[in-house]
Phi, psi and omega in degrees: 000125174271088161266125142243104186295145180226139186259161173297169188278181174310128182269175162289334159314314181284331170297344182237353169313127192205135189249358158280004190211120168004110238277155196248029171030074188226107197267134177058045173316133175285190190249187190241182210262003162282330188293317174308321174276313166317297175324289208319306184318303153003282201287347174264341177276342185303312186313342206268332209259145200264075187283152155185072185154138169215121205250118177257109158300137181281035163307094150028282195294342191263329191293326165298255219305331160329311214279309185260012177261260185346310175065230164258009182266023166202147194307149152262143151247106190295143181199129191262338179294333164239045150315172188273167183289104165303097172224328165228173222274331160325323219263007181263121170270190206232133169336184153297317195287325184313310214274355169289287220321298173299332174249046189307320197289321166284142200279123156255309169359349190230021187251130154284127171012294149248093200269342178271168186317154180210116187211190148346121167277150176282175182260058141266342208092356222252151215203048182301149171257133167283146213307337192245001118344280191294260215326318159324314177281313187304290181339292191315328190252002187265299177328291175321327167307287176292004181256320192241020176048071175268163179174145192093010205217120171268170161224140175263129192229211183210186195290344171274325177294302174330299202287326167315290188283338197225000186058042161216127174276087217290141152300164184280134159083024180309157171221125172262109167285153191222140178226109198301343204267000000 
């Protein structure tokens, strides 16, 4: 099976982010403009590689890095399954409708309202998930993977779902071959 998990390029969060200090509250961060560079980089070891498919968390920032890794020479698939693990306020996405607006060429139509967790708020307001949640969402998705024999395929994720599948905690826009079996 040809997989490659891609975590996304640098968010604005992640460029200001400190776990000593208070979450900067940026919600469904976009990427930044070193995150930009990152992507480009990206796409030249992605060209090498025999691709014909691509699975997106409908995140901003994975959606951006799709973009410029990708451009338009391969179908996207939005899938809320490897979104990231909900802990600070980046990991809160944008509606279905919010993200046609930016993305009209892509399909949202099949995401609920809040596709990212949703639970207890944290007194942030925050729904964090729990770590064994995710790894649950991760299993569920490596099965699927091996049930319907994908291959041929990156999915742009992000570094805790990445770390879920594979126990490695990736840099931005690192690209893993991952093989589910």
């Amino acid at each position: 099976m040809t997989i490659y998990l891609i975590r996304h390029a640098q968010s604005a969060f992640n460029a200001v982010y400190d776990p000593n200090k208070p979450d900067p509250m940026i919600f469904d961060a976009p990427i930044t403009t070193l995150g930009e560079s990152q992507a480009q980089q990206a796409r030249t070891e992605i060209n090498q590689l025999d691709l014909v498919n691509v699975i997106v968390s409908p995140f901003t920032r994975t959606l951006q890095t799709a973009h410029l890794i990708f451009g338009s020479k391969l179908p996207f698939q939005i899938n809320a399954t490897v979104r990231e693990q909900l802990c600070n306020s980046c990991d809160v996405g944008s509606p279905p409708h919010e993200l046609a607006k930016d993305y009209p060429h892509l399909d949202f139509d099949h995401l609920d309202d809040c596709w990212w967790h949703d639970g207890e708020k944290d007194h942030r307001g925050i729904s964090v998930e729990p770590h064994e949640t995710l790894q649950e969402r991760a299993n569920g998705f490596a099965e699927f993977l091996k049930r319907k024999r994908i291959h041929s395929t990156a999915i742009v994720s992000h570094g805790n779902f990445i770390h879920a599948l594979t126990g490695i905690q990736p840099k931005n826009c690192e690209v893993i071959e991952f093989d589910p079996r």
